[in-house]
N, C-alpha and C positions, 0 to 999 in steps of 0.2 A: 462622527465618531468612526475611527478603525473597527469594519465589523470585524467578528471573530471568525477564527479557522476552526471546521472542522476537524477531527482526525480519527482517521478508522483505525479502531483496536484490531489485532490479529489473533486469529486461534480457532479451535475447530476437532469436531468429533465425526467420524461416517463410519463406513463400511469395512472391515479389518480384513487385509489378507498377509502385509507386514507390517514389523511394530520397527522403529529406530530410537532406541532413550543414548542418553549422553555418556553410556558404560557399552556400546554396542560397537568401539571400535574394532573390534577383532570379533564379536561374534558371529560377522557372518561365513565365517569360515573362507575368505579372502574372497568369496563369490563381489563382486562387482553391483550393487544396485544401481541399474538407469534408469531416472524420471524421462522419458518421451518429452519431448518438448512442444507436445499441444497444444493448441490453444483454449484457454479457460471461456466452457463456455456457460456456465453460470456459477453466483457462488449465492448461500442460503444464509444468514445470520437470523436463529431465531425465525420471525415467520414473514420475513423479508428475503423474497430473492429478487439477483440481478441478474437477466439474461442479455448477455452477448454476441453482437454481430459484428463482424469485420469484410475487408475489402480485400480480397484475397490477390488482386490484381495491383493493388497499392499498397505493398512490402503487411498488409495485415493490418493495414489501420482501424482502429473504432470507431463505426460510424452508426449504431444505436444500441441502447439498451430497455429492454423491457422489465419494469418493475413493478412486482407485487406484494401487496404488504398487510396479510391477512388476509378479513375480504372484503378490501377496499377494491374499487377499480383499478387493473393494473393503469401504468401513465409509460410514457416513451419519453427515450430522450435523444436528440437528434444531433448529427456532427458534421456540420458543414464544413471541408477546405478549399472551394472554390474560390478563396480570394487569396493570394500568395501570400504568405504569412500574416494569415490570419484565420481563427476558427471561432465559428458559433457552434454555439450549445443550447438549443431548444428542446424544453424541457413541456410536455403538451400531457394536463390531463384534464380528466373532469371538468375541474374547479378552476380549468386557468389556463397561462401559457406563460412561461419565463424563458427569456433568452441573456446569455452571457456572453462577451466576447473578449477572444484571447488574444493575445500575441504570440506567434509560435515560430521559435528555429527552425535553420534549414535541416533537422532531424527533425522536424513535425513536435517538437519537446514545449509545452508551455515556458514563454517566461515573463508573461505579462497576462494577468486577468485585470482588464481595466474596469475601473469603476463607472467609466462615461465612454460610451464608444465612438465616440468623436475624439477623444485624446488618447495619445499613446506613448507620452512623455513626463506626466505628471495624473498623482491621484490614482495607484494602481497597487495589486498584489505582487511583489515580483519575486523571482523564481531565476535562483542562478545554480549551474553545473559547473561539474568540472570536467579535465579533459576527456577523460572514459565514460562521461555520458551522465555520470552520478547527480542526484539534487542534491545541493551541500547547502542551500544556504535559502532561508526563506525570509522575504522581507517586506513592506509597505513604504512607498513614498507616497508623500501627503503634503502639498504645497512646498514642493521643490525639495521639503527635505526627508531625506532612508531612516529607516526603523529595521532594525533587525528584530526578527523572532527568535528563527532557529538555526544551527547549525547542525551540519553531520563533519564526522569526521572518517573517513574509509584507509581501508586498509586493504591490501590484495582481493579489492575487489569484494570486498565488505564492509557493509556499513557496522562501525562497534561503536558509535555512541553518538548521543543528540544531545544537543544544551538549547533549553530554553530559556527565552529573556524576555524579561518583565523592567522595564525604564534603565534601559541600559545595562543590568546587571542578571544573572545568572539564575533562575529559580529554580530550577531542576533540571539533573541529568540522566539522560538512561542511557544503559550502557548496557548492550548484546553481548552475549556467548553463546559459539556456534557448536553444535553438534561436533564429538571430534574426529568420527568416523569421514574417510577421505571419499566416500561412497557415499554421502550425505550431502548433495548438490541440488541446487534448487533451479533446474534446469526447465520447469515449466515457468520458472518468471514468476511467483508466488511475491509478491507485495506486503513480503512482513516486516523490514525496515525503513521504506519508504518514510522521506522527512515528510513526505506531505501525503496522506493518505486520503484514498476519495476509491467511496465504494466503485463511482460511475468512471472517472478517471484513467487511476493508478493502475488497473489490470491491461490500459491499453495504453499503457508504455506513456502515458501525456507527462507524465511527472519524470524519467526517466528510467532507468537499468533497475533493478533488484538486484539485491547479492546475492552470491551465488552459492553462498551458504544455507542449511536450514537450521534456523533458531532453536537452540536446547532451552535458555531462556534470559531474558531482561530483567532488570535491576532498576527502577526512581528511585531514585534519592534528590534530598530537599535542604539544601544549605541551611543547618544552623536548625533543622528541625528534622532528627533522625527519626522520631517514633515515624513518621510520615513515610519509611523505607516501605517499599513492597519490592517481590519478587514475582512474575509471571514464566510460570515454565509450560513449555509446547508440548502436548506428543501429538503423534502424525499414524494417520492411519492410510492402506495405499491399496490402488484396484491392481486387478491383474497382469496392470502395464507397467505397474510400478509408479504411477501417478498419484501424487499427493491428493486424497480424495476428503482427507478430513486432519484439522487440528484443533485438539479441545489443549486453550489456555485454563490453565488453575494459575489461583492469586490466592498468594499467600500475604502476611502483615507482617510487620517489624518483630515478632516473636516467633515467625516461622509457622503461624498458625494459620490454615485454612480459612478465606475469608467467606467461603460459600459463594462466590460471584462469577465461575467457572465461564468461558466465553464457549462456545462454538459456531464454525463457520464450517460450510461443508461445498464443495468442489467438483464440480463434471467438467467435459472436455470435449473439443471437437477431436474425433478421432481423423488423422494425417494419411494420405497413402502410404505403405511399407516402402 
């Protein structure tokens, strides 16, 4: 059986020093806000964090993370590219060792998690871009023949919406709306439309680009069954660099009411030289 995909929800509450909502395009009185384009170096969900380490000699690749999740023993996860297009992921705690192995373009971009690492033509996750770098299209072959999941569709460099597929056909679409202030750039690479979201991943670029927008908020909707509509709206909290330091998602239901289910993710950074 096709195991199932993960997918990291996005959203997040921290420390306030500016607020941006989706009525804030002229309040900043035309001052200009710059997010710093530092590197993420942990992110909190709840009483899971992921700490990040990269290869600063090798354009910044991810090559471990440390995770703690209450108070279990934290566990490491390891990122091998010593074999030219190709990468393992060992995963080493307590309780164990798991290793996975990828296919990856000549941008380091997954496009193949295989199921058996002796093949790398059949029996795999695959993972196609487009020219600008984006993941548009998520999919599984399985005895020679392709399954699609999902699609994205981009715009200027924005992801506005995703269709998932369930036996050929369409089960749901979510569809993005960006902030509308032109000063609302998501220039630290914040992973909140990413097709394929992966806590350990997605922040080091393996899945591809982020948009370059930040999300006011998303829309599911469910063919042929509307009460099923939600909406998830973002606000973003920022340190004194102007870095995205927190976003708390609220979820609301098909009546516009509060479903109590609030997400937050919270954000630090390796600070860059000036």
């Amino acid at each position: 059986m096709k195991k199932s995909l993960l997918f990291l929800s996005v959203a997040v509450l921290a420390f306030s020093t500016v607020f941006i909502s989706a009525c804030s395009d002229d309040d900043d009185g035309g001052k200009q806000v710059v997010i710093p384009p530092d590197l993420i170096k942990s992110l909190t969900i709840d009483d899971t964090t992921w700490e990040f380490t990269y290869d600063e000699a090798n354009d910044d690749r991810l090559v471990s993370v440390l995770v703690t999740e209450g108070s279990d023993d934290p566990y490491t996860i390891e990122y091998d590219y010593s074999v030219p297009g190709r990468l393992t992921e060992t995963e080493t705690a307590s309780w164990g060792t798991w290793t996975s192995h990828f296919v990856v373009d000549n941008d380091g971009r997954i496009t193949k998690a295989l199921w058996d690492a002796s093949e790398t033509d059949d029996n795999f996750d695959g993972y196609e871009y487009d020219a600008n770098g984006f993941l548009v299209r998520i999919y599984y072959k399985e005895d020679g023949v392709e399954h699609t999941l999902e699609r994205a569709t981009v715009v200027n460099d924005n992801v506005t919406e995703h269709l998932r597929y369930w036996e050929g056909e369409v089960d749901r679409t979510k569809t993005f709306t960006y902030l509308t202030s032109a000063s609302a750039l998501n220039v630290s690479n914040l992973p909140q439309t990413n097709l394929r979201n992966s806590e350990r991943r997605t922040i080091g670029g393996l899945y591809g680009k982020a948009s370059k927008g930040l999300i006011d908020y998303l829309e599911l909707t469910y063919p042929g069954e509307p009460e099923r509509y939600s909406k998830n709206t973002n606000q973003y909290t920022f340190d004194s660099k102007n870095r995205v330091t927190g976003i708390t998602r609220k979820f609301a239901d098909a009546s516009g009411s509060s479903t109590g289910s609030d997400e937050v993710f919270i954000y630090t950074y390796y600070d860059r030289e000036d």
